[in-house]
C-alpha positions in Angstrom: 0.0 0.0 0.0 1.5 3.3 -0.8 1.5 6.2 2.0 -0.3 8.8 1.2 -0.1 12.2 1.9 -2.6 15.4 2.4 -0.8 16.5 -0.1 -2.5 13.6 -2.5 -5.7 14.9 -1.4 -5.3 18.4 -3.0 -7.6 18.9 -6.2 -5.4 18.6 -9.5 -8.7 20.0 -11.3 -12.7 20.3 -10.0 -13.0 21.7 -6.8 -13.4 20.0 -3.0 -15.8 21.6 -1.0 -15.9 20.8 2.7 -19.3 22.1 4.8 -18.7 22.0 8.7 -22.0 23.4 10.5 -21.2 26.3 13.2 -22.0 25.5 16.5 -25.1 26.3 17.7 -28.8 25.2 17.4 -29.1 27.7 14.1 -32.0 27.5 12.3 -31.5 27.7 9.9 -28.5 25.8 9.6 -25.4 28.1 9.2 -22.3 26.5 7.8 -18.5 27.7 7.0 -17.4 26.0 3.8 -13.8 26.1 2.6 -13.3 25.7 -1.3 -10.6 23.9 -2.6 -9.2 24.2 -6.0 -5.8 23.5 -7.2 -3.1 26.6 -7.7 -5.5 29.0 -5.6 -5.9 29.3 -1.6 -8.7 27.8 0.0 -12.0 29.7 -0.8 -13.6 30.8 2.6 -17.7 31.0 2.9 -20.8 31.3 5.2 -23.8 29.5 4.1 -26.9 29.7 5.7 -29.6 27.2 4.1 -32.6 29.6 4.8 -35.4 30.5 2.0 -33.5 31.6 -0.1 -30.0 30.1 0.7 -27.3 33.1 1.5 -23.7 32.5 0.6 -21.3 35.6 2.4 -19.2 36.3 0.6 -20.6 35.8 -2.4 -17.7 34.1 -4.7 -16.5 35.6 -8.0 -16.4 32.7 -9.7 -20.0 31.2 -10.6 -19.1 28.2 -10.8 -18.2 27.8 -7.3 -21.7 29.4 -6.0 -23.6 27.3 -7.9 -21.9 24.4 -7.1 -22.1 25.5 -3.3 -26.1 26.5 -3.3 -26.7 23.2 -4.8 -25.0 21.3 -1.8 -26.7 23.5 0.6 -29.9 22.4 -0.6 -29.1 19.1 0.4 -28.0 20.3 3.6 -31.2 22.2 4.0 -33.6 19.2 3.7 -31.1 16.8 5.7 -29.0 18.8 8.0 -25.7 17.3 8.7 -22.6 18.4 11.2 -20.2 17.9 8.1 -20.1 17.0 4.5 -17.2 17.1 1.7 -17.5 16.1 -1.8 -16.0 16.8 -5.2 -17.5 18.5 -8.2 -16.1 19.2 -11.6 -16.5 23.1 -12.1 
């Protein structure tokens, strides 16, 4: 088995985005998500998954908020303390 590294986790294209709820019995849910996409420093974001779902601040690149207010509708009807996944953007 190789070793791997956190290094070997970094995106080499697509982004990562990681959603970890604040503490707090928010409703609704708040969460901070960190954006992660290769050659550029993590992307920094509040989400709260009211009607309508806020992102602060709101990120330059499109892609990215789409991609995030599509996860935090998922969040929204299935609240969760964390959730990471991968999209192509």
């Amino acid at each position: 088995m190789a070793n791997a590294s956190s290094h070997d986790l970094a995106p080499k294209h697509g982004a990562r985005f990681v959603f970890t709820r604040q503490h707090g019995e928010d409703d609704p849910p708040v969460y901070t998500v960190d954006v992660h996409r290769p050659d550029r420093a993590v992307e920094r974001l509040a989400v709260r998954c009211g009607h309508p779902i806020t992102l602060e601040p709101i990120p330059r690149d499109t892609r990215v908020a789409e991609a995030v207010t599509k996860l935090a509708r998922a969040l929204k009807r299935q609240p969760k303390a964390r959730l990471v996944r991968w999209r192509e953007i």
